[in-house]
C-alpha positions as CSV (number, residue, x, y, z in Angstrom):
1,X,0.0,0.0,0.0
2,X,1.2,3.6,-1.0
3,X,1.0,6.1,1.2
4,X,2.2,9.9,-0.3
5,X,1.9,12.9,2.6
6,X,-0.1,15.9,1.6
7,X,1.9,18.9,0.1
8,X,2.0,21.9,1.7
9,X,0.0,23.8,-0.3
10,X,-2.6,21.0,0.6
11,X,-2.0,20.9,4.1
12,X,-2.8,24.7,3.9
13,X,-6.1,23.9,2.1
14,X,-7.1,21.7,4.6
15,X,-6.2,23.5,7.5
16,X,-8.2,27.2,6.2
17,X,-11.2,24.9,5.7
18,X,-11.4,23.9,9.6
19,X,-10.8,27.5,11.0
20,X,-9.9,31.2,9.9
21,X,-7.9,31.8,12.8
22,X,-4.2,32.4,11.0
23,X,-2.2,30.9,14.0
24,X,-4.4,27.7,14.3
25,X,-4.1,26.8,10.9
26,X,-0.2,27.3,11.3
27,X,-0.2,24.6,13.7
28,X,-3.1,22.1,12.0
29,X,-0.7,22.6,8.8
30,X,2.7,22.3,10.6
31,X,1.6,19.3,12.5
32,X,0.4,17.6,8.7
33,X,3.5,18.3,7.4
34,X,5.6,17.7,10.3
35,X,7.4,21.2,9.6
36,X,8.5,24.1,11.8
37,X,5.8,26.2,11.9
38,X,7.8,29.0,10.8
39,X,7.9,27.2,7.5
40,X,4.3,26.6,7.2
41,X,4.0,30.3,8.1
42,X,6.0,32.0,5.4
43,X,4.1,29.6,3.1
44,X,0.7,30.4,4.2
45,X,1.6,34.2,3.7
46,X,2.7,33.9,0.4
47,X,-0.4,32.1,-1.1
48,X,-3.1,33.7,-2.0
49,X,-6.5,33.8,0.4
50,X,-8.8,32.1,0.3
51,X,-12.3,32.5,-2.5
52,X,-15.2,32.8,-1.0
53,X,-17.7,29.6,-1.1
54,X,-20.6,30.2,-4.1
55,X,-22.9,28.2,-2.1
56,X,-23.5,28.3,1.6
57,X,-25.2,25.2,3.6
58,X,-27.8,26.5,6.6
59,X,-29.8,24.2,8.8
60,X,-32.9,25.8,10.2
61,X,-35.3,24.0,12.6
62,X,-39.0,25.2,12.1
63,X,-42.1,23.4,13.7
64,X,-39.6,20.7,15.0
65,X,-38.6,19.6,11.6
66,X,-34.7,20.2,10.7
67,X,-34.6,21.9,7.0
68,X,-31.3,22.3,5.1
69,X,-31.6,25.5,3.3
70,X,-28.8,26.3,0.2
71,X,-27.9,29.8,0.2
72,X,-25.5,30.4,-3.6
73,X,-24.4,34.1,-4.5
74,X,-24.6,35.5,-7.7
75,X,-22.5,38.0,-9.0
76,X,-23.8,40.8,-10.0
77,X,-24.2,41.7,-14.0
78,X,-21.9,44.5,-15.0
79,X,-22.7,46.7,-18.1
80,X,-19.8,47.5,-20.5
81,X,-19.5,50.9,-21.6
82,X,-21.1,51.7,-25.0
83,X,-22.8,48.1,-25.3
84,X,-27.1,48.5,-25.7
85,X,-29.0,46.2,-23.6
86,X,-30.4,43.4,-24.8
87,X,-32.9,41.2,-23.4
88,X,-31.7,38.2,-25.2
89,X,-35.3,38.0,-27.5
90,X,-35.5,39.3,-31.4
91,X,-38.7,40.6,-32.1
92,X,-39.2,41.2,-35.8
């Protein structure tokens, strides 16, 4: 059986997925990668942050029934200078 480690930049994936606190995920890394953590740190500060999730998982618990609720962002539609709108429909 073959067993590869995680790389850093994977052991820095995983470890700003179980918290945001900077020092914490210093420590989860360092202790993945068995590394000093001043190593993980210099790493973690030159990657670049983290994107923000499109879709957000919510439990809500309403007449004693527990409801997952889905919550995605959209981004917003930006006009281009000098471009009509269009509505996407061709009357003629």
């Amino acid at each position: 059986m073959r067993h590869d480690p995680p790389t850093l930049e994977e052991a820095i994936f995983a470890a700003r997925g179980l918290t945001d606190d900077v020092q914490e995920q210093v420590a989860i890394a360092a202790g993945l990668m068995e590394l000093p953590p001043e190593d993980v740190r210099a790493a973690l500060a030159k990657s670049p942050p983290p994107r923000k999730p499109a879709a957000t998982l919510a439990f809500t618990n309403r007449g004693g029934t527990e409801r997952s609720v889905v919550v995605e962002r959209k981004a917003p539609r930006r006009m281009l200078p000098g471009r009509p709108v269009t509505t996407g429909r061709s009357f003629g």
